[in-house]
N, C-alpha and C positions, 0 to 999 in steps of 0.2 A: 533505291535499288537501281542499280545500273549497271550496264555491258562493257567491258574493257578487251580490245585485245593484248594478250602478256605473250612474248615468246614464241608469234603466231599462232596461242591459240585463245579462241574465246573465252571470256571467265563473265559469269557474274557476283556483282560485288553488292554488299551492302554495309552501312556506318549503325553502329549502337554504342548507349553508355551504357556499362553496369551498374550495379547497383551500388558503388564506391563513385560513382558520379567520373567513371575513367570514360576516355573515348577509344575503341576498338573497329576493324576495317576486317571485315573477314571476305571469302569469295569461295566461289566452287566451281566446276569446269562449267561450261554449257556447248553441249554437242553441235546445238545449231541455233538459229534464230528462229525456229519453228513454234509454234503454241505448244506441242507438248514437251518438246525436250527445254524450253524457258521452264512450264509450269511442274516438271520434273526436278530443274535447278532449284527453282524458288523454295520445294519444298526440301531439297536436302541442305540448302543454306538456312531455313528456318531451324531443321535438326542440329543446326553445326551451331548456332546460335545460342539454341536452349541448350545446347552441353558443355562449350564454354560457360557460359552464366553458371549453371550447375557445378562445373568444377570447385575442388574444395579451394583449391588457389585462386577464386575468383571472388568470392566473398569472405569481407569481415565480420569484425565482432559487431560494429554499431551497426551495420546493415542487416545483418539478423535481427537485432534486437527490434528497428522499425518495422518490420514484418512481422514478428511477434508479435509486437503491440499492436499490429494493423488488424488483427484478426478476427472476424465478428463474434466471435465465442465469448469474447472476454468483456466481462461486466466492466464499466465503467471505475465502479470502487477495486477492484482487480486492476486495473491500467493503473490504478495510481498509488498503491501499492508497490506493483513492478516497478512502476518509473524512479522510486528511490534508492530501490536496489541496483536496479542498471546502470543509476548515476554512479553510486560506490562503485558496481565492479567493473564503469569505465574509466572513473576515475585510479582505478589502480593496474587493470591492464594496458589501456591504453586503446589502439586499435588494430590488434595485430588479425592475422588471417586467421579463422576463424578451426583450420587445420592446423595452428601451429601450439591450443589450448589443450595440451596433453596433460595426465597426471602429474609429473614434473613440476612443467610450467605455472598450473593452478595453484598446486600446493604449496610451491615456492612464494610466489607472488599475494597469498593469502595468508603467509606465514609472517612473511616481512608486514603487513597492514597494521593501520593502530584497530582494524577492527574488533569487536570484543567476540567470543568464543560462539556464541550462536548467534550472531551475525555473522562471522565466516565462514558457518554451517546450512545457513539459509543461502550464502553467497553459492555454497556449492550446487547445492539444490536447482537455484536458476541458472545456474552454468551449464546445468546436465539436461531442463527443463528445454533450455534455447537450439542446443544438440543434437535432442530427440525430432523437435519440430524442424532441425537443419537435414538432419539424418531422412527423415517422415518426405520435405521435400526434395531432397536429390542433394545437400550444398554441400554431405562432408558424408563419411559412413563411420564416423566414430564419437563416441561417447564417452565420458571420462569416466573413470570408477574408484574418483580418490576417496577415503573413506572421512565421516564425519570427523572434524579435531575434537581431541578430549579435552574436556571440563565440564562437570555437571552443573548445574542448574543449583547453586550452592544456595543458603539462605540471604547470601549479603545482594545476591543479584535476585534474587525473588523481590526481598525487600526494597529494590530500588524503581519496580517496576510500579510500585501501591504507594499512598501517603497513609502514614495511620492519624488519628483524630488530631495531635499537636500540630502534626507537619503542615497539613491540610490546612489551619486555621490559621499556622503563619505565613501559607503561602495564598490565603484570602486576603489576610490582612495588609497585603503589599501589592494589591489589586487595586482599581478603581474602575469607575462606570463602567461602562460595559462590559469589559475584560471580570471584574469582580462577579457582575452576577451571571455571565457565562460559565465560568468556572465552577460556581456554586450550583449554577444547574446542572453540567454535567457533572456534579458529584455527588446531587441530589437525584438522579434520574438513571447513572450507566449509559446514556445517549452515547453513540458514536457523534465525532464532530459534525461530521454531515448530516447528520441526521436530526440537529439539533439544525444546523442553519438553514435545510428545508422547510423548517415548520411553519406555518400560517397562523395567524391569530385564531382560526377555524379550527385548528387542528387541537385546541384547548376547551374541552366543555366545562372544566367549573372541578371534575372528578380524574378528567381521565386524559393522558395524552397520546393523539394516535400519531403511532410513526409507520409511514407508509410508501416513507420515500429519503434518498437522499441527495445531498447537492455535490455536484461535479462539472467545474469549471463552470459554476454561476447558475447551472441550469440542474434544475429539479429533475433525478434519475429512478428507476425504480430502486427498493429496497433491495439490499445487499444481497438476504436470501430469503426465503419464506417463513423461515421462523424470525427472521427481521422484522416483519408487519407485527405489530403487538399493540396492544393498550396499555400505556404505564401507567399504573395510579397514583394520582397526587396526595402523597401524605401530607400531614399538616404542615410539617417544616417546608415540604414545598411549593404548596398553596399559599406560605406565608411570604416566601419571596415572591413567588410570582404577584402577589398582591404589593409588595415593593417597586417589584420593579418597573410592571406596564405602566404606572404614573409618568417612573423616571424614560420607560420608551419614548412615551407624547411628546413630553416635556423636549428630550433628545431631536423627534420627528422633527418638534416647530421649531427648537433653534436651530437646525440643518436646512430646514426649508424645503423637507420632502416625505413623499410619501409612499409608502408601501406596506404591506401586509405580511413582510418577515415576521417571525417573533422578536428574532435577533437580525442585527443589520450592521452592515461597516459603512462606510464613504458613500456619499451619493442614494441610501437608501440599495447600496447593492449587499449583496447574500456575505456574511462574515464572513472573513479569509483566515484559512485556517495557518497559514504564512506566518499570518502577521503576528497571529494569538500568539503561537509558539518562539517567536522573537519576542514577544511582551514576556512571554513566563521566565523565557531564557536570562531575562534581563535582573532578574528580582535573585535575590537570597535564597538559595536552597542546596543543602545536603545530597537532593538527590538529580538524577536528570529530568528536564520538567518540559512535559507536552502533554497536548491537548488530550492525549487517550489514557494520560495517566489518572486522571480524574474518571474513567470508565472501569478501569482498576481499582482504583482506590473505594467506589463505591460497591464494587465484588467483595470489596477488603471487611467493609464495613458491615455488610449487611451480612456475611459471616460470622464477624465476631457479635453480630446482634443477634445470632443463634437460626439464621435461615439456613432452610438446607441447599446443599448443590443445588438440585431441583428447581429451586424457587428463585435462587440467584438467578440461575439462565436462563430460565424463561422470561424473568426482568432485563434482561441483558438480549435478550432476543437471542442466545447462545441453541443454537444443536450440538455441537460440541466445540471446546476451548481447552486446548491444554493448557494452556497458561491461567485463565478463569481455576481452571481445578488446582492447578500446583498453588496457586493463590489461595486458594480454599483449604487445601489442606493445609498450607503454613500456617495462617493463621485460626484456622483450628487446632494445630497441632501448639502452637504458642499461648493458647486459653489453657489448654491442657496441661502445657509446662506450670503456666502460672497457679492453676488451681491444685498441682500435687505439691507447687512450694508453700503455698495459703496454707494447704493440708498438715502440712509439716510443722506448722507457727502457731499452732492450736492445739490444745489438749479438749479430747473428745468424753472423757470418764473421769480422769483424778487431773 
């Protein structure tokens, strides 16, 4: 901060960047070199400051979105989350001003995307999500209000979100080490990825696995939500991997030449990347799109068609509520259903 005379008369000036990383030179009169008429300036150049920064023409898209994500509210599994979506819908706006994301421009530019139909529905969501929080702190006063795009939730995108028992087996079968029995566990368990690469050899008594936590950027974070904390029990099939596989763990430990207390572990004895898994599955043979939570799915899939109820599902899933767990539920409840009135059919009951 510093004094200039302009014109004959005094100003005081001060230099800031925004938060577009620009440089800005603002000033305001100053009556005199007095303590109160400076400390007078100083505070209507701080006002002049913060309403520049505030104006809608002063901030973009990506500069909201780091502020967003800076927020202490927001869980860890939540940031990372957001961060994929952000990426899509910077990747397809770009980084225009953050007043210039009218209904128009949203629906246009979400229209042109190879996105699929509730991905560009969720894109809308954090678009309007980023607004309110822009809106909340002074950067713009408007909200979009384009409405969702139409497509329902048809059967062929239900089905591509689950494996049923074939698919599942042949996308086991084109696994190895590690990657095979990670797989096999989360389709034997409903784990979230993270919450599988938190676990401890401690966190296995023999019966029962406690999930109590999950992994975020390598460091162990609280449970997603409170109905996350759970006991899962080890059925026999999964007891019987796990007795597979901790051998092949050691075994892994000593030709790596390290040591640590993961369950599951990538490079150097650090926490498994979930990155990576998903370029490993990406790589293999499959009909459907294939990541790490599809196997969290597919085990809702399953333990449906083994006659569990919602109920029972979510609370193994650590679920308080899932729309997608239920539309999952219903389909393939609803497809036992088709099958047992066509069985019905192929049968004679009396003559």
């Amino acid at each position: 901060m510093w004094t200039q005379e302009s014109r004959g008369k005094l100003r005081l000036y001060e230099r800031y960047t925004d938060l577009d990383g620009n440089n800005h030179k603002v000033s305001v009169p100053l009556a005199s070199n007095s303590a109160r008429d400076y400390k007078e300036a100083v505070s209507k150049l701080m006002l002049k400051i913060a309403d520049q920064e505030r104006g809608s023409d002063q901030i973009r898209l990506h500069s909201i979105i780091v502020k967003y994500l800076d927020r202490p509210d927001l869980k860890a599994s939540t940031i990372n989350n957001y961060q994929y979506l952000f990426g899509k819908i910077e990747a397809i706006f770009g980084n225009p001003y953050l007043s210039t994301m009218n209904n128009a421009m949203v629906k246009r530019k979400l229209s042109e995307s190879d996105l699929s139909v509730s991905r560009k529905n969720q894109a809308i969501k954090v678009i309007k999500s980023l607004q309110r929080y822009a809106v909340e702190y002074g950067y713009t006063s408007e909200v979009v209000s384009v409405r969702p795009f139409k497509g329902s939730q048809s059967r062929d995108n239900i089905e591509d979100k689950y494996l049923n028992a074939d698919e599942l087996q042949s996308v086991l079968n084109q696994l190895v080490a590690m990657d095979y029995y990670l797989a096999k566990f989360l389709a034997l368990t409903g784990c979230r990825f993270g919450e599988a690469a938190a676990l401890t050899l401690s966190d296995y008594d023999g019966k029962y696995i406690s999930i109590s936590k999950t992994m975020w950027h390598n460091a162990p974070q609280a449970a997603k939500t409170e109905t996350s904390e759970r006991q899962i029990y080890v059925q026999t099939e999964l007891r019987k991997l796990l007795s597979e596989y901790l051998p092949f763990r050691n075994t892994l430990l000593m030709a790596r030449g390290v040591r640590t207390d993961l369950l599951f572990f990538g490079k150097h004895g650090m926490p498994a990347d979930n990155n990576l898994f998903n370029r490993h599955l990406q790589s293999i043979e499959s009909n459907k799109p294939l990541h790490a939570h599809i196997f969290r799915h597919t085990h809702a899939s399953l333990l449906a068609e083994a006659g569990y109820s919602l109920e029972a599902v979510s609370r193994r899933l650590g679920h308080s509520n899932s729309d997608i767990t239920k539309k999952i539920y219903l389909h393939v409840t609803e497809k036992m259903k088709e099958r047992e009135e066509a069985q019905l059919d192929r049968i004679r009951l009396i003559d």
